[in-house]
C-alpha positions, 0 to 999 in steps of 0.5 A: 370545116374550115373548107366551109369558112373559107367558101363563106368568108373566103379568107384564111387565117393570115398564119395558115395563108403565110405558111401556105404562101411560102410552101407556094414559094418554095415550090416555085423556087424548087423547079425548073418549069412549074405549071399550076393546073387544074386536071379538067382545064382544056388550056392547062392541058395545051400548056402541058402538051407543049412542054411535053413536045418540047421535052421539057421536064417540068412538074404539074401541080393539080390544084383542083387534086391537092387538098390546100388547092384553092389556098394555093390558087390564092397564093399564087394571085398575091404572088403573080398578080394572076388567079388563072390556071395555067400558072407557068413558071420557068427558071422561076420566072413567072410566064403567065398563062398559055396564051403567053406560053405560047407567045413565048414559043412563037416570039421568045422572051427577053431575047431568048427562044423557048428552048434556051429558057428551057435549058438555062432553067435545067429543064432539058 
C-alpha cells in the first residue's frame, strides 16, 4: 500500500525518509567504493566493469532489487544532488556518475589518478 501512496503522491513520510536517508548515509560512510545501480542499467554496468578491471573492491547496491530502492534513490538526490544511476562513491567522496567515472579514470581527481583514490579508499 504505501508503494501505491508513494507513486501517487510521490512523498514519504518525512520519519520513514529520515530513517531511510540515514541507512542511505551509513552505507555510504561503510564502504570504500559504492556504486548505486540498477541490474538492468547499461552505464551501471560499464561503471562496474571498470571497477572490476581496476580490481577494485567495491559494493553494489541494486535499487531496482531491494524493496526501499526508489526510496534510496530519493536519498540519495538529497544527498548528492543527483537522482541517476550509477551513483558512485569513493573513500566517501561522491564521483557522480559513469561518465565522471570515466573522467576520473582518464584525467584523475584533485590531482590524484584513480588507482590511488582507489587505495587511500581501502579498496585495493
Amino acid at each position: 500500500m504505501s508503494f501505491i501512496f508513494r507513486r501517487l503522491f510521490g512523498t514519504t513520510p518525512s520519519i520513514a525518509m529520515e530513517a531511510v536517508q540515514k541507512k542511505t548515509q551509513a552505507l555510504i560512510d561503510e564502504n570504500a567504493v559504492i556504486v548505486f545501480s540498477k541490474s538492468y542499467c547499461p552505464y551501471c554496468n560499464n561503471s562496474k566493469r571498470i571497477l572490476d578491471e581496476l580490481n577494485a573492491k567495491y559494493t553494489a547496491v541494486e535499487l531496482n532489487q531491494v524493496d526501499d530502492g526508489d526510496d534510496i534513490q530519493s536519498a540519495l538526490l538529497k544527498i548528492t544532488g543527483q537522482r541517476t544511476v550509477p551513483n558512485i562513491f569513493i573513500g566517501q567522496v561522491h564521483i557522480g556518475g559513469n561518465s565522471d567515472l570515466e573522467a576520473v579514470v582518464k584525467n584523475g581527481k584533485d590531482g590524484k589518478k584513480i588507482e590511488q583514490l582507489l587505495q587511500e579508499a581501502g579498496a585495493l
